[in-house]
C-alpha positions in Angstrom: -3.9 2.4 20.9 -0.8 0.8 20.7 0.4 -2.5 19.0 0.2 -4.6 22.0 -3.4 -3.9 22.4 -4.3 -4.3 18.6 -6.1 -7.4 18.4 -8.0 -9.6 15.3 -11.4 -8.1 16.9 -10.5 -4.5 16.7 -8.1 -4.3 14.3 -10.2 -3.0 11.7 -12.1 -0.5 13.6 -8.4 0.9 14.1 -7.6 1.2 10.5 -11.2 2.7 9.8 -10.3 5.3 12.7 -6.8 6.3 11.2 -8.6 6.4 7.4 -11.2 8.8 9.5 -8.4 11.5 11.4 -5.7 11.3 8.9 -6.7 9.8 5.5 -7.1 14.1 4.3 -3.5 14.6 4.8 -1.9 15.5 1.5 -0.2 12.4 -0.7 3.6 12.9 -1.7 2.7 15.9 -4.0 0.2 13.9 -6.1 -3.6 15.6 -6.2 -5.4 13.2 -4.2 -5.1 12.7 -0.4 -3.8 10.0 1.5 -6.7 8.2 1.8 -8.0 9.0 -1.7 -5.2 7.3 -3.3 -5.9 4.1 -0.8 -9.4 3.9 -1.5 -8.9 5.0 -5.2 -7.0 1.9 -5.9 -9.2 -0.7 -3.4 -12.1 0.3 -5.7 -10.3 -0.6 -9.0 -8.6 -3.5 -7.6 -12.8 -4.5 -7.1 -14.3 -2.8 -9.9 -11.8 -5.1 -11.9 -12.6 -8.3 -10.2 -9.8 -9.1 -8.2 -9.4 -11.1 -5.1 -10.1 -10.0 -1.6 -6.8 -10.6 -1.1 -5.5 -7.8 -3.5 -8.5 -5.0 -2.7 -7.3 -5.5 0.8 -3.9 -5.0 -0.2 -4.5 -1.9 -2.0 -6.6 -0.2 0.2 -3.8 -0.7 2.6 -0.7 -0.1 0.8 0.1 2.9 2.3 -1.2 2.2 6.0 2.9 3.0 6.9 2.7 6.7 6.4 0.5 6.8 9.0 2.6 5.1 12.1 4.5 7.8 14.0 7.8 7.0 13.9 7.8 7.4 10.0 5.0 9.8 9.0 4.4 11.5 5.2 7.9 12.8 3.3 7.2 15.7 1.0 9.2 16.5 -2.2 11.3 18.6 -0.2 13.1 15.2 1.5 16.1 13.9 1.0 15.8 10.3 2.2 13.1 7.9 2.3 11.4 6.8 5.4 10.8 3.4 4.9 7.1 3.7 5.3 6.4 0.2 3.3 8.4 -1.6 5.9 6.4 0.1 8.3 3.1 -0.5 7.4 3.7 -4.5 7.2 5.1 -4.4 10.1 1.9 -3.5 11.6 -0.4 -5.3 9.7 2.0 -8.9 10.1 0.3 -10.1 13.0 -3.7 -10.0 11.3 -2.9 -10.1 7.4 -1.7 -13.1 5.6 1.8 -12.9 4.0 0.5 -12.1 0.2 -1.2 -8.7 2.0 1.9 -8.0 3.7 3.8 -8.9 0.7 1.9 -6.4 -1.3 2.8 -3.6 1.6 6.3 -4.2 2.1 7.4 -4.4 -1.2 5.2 -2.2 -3.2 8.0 0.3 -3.6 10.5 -2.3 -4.4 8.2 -3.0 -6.8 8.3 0.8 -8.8 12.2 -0.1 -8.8 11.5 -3.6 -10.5 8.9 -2.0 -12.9 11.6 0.7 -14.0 14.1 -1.8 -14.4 12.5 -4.6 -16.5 10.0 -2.8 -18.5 11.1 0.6 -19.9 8.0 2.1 -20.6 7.2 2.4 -17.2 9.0 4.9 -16.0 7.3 6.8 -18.6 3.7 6.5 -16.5 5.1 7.6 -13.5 4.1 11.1 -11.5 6.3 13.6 -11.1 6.0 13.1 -7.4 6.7 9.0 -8.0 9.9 9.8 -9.7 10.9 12.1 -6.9 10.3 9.0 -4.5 12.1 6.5 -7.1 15.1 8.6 -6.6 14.8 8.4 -2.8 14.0 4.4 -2.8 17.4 4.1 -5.3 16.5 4.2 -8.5 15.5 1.4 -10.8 16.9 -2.1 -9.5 20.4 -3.4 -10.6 20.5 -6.8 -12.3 21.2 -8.7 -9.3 18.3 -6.9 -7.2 15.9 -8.3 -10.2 17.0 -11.5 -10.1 16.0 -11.6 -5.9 13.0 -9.9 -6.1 11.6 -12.2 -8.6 12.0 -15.0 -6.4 9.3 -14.0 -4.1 6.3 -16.2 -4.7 4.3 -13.5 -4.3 5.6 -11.3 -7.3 2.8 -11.1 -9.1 0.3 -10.2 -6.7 2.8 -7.4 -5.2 3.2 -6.0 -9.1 -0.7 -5.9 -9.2 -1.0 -3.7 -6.7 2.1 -1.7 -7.7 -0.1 -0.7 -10.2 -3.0 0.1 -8.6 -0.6 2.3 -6.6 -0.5 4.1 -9.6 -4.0 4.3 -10.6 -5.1 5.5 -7.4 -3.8 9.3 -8.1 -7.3 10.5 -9.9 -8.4 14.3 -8.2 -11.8 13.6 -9.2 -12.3 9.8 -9.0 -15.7 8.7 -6.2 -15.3 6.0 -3.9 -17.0 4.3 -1.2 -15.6 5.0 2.0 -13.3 2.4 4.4 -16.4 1.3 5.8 -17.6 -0.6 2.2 -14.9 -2.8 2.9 -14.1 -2.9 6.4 -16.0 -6.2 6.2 -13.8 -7.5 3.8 -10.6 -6.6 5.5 -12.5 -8.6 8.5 -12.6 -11.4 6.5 -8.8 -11.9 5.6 -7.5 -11.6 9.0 -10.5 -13.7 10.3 -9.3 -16.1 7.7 -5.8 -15.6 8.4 -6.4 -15.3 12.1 -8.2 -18.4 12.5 -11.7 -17.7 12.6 -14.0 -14.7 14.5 -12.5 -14.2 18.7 
């Protein structure tokens, strides 16, 4: 399928099908698979009460590993492949801008974290500090100061850290399909409605 035939009716049948082929690729070195770690931090984000809005976010956080052009990196990479950009991209068009928010910037986010509170860096995977050093580190003074003009900061450090919770080899969790209907929800409501 390819973006010009994605629509509000089957895009969440398409994000269920790439959960289905691809979600058991491996996840940057951490213990859990891709889709693990995605549907590891969904089920936090609703275990813990938090708005459609945010479990939707989680669960798709990663959705840009999966497009083509970018694919996984593995700790023997030496640059990063942008997936975050990657994955709003194709989720812009059906998700409201607080979803997409939480995709594009969820790495920026790591680099805020590091930069502004310490003891951060200290929870982080080997594998996450690995990618740190790819994204560029902890962000400079100036970087902070931008990033924490986006009206969405809070909401995109929320599920930065659900990024990081989502990393448990033994954690269970429903599969895509508990919350495709969720997901249908905030691009109908984004959307407009049900086509």
């Amino acid at each position: 399928m390819t973006d010009e035939t994605l629509t509000q009716a089957n895009i969440v049948a398409f994000l269920e099908d790439i959960f289905e082929r691809r979600g058991g690729e491996e996840y940057l070195g951490e213990p859990v698979t891709m889709a693990e770690h995605m549907l590891q931090g969904a089920t936090i984000a609703e275990q813990n009460g938090q708005s459609e809005e945010i479990i939707v976010a989680a669960l798709l956080h990663d959705i840009g590993h999966f497009t083509s052009e970018f694919g996984t990196f593995s700790m023997e990479d030496t640059e990063d492949r942008y997936h975050e950009e990657a994955g709003a991209q194709v989720l812009e068009r059906f998700f409201p801008s607080v979803v997409t928010d939480c995709v594009r910037y969820h790495v920026a986010a790591k680099r805020y974290l590091c930069a502004t509170r310490p003891e951060y860096f200290n929870r982080l995977s080997e594998a996450s500090v690995h990618s740190l050093n790819l994204q560029g580190g902890p962000m400079s003074d100036e970087e902070v100061a931008e990033f924490e003009q986006n009206p969405n900061l809070e909401k995109i450090v929320a599920v930065r850290y659900l990024d990081d919770a989502g990393k448990h080899p033994d954690m269970e969790t429903p599969r895509f399909a508990h919350f495709a209907p969720m997901v249908q929800r905030v691009v109908d409501a984004h959307c407009g409605g049900a086509q």
